[in-house]
LODOPA-390284 format. One line per field, with one value per residue (C-alpha): residue in three letters; z, x, y. Coordinates in Angstrom, 2 decimals, always signed. Layout:
<atoms>
guti Ala ...;
up Z ...;
east X ...;
north Y ...;
</atoms>
This chain:
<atoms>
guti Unk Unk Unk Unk Unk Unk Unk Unk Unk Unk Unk Unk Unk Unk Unk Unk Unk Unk Unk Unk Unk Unk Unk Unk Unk Unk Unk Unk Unk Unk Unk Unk Unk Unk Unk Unk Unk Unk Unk Unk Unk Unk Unk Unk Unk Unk Unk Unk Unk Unk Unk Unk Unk Unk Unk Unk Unk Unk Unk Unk Unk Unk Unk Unk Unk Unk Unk Unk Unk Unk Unk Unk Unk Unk Unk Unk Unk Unk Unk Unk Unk Unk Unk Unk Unk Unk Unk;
up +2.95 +1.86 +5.26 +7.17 +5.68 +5.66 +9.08 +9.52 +7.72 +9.54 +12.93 +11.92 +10.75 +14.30 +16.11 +14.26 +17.25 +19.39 +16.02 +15.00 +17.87 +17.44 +14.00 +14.61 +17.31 +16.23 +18.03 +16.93 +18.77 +17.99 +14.04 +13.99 +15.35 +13.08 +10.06 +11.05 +11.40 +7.87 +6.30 +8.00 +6.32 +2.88 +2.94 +4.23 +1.82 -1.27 -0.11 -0.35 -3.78 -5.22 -8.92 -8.13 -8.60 -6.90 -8.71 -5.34 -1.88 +0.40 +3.40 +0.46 -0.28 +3.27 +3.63 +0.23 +1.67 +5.44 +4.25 +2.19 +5.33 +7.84 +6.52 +6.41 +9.51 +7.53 +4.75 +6.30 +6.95 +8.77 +7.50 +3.83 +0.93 +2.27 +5.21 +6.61 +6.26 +2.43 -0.04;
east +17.44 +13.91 +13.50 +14.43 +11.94 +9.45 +10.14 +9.18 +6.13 +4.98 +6.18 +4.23 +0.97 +1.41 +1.35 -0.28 -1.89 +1.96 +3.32 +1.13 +1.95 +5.29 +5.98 +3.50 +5.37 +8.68 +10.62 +14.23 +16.41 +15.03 +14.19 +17.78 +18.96 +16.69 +18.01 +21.74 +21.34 +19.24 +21.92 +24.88 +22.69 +22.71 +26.66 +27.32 +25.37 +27.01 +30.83 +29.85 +28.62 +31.16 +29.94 +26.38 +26.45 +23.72 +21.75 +22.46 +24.31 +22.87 +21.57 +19.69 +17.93 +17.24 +15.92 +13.61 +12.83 +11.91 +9.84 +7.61 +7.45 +7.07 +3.97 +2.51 +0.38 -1.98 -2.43 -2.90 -6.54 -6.36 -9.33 -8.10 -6.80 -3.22 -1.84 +2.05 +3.15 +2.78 +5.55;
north -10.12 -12.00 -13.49 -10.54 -8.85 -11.48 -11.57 -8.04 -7.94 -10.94 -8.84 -5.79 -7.50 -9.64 -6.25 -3.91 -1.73 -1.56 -1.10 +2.16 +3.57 +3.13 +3.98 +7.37 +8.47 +7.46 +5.02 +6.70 +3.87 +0.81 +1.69 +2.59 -0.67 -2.59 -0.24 -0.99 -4.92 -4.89 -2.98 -5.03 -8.47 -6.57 -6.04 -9.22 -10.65 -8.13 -9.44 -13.11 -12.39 -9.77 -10.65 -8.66 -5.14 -3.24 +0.05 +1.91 +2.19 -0.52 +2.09 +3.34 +0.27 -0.91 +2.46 +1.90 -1.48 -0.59 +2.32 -0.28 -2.79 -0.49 +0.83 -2.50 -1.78 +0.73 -1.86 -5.47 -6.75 -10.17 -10.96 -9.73 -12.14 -12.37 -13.32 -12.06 -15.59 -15.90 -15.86;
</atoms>
């Protein structure tokens, strides 16, 4: 789950410009797929480990988590401290 989102952020701070226009004007088919193959990582990853027992369902938490990503674009400076490559 880290690296996908890692590799999100890095996507959205790579693309911010394409990326505001997306997420403004809502890009309904391709935020779903994304959503479905994040949430498909999280089960995965939840049957493999059976012993951890998560707080909530795991479309909720992919949900929690994309909303904090995807808004990435309104944050980021590249000239800023951080760069989208940083763990």
């Amino acid at each position: 789950m880290h690296d996908l989102l890692v590799s999100r952020v890095v996507h959205t701070c790579e693309n911010r410009e394409l990326l505001k226009i997306c997420f403004e004007e809502g890009d309904e088919l391709r935020r779903r797929l994304f959503e479905d193959v994040a949430t498909s990582t999280l089960e995965s990853h939840l049957a493999a480990h059976p012993q951890v027992e998560p707080a909530m369902s795991p479309k909720v938490f992919v949900d929690m988590c994309l909303a904090a990503v995807n808004w990435t674009y309104r944050w980021f400076r590249p000239t800023g401290p951080r760069w989208a490559h940083q763990n």
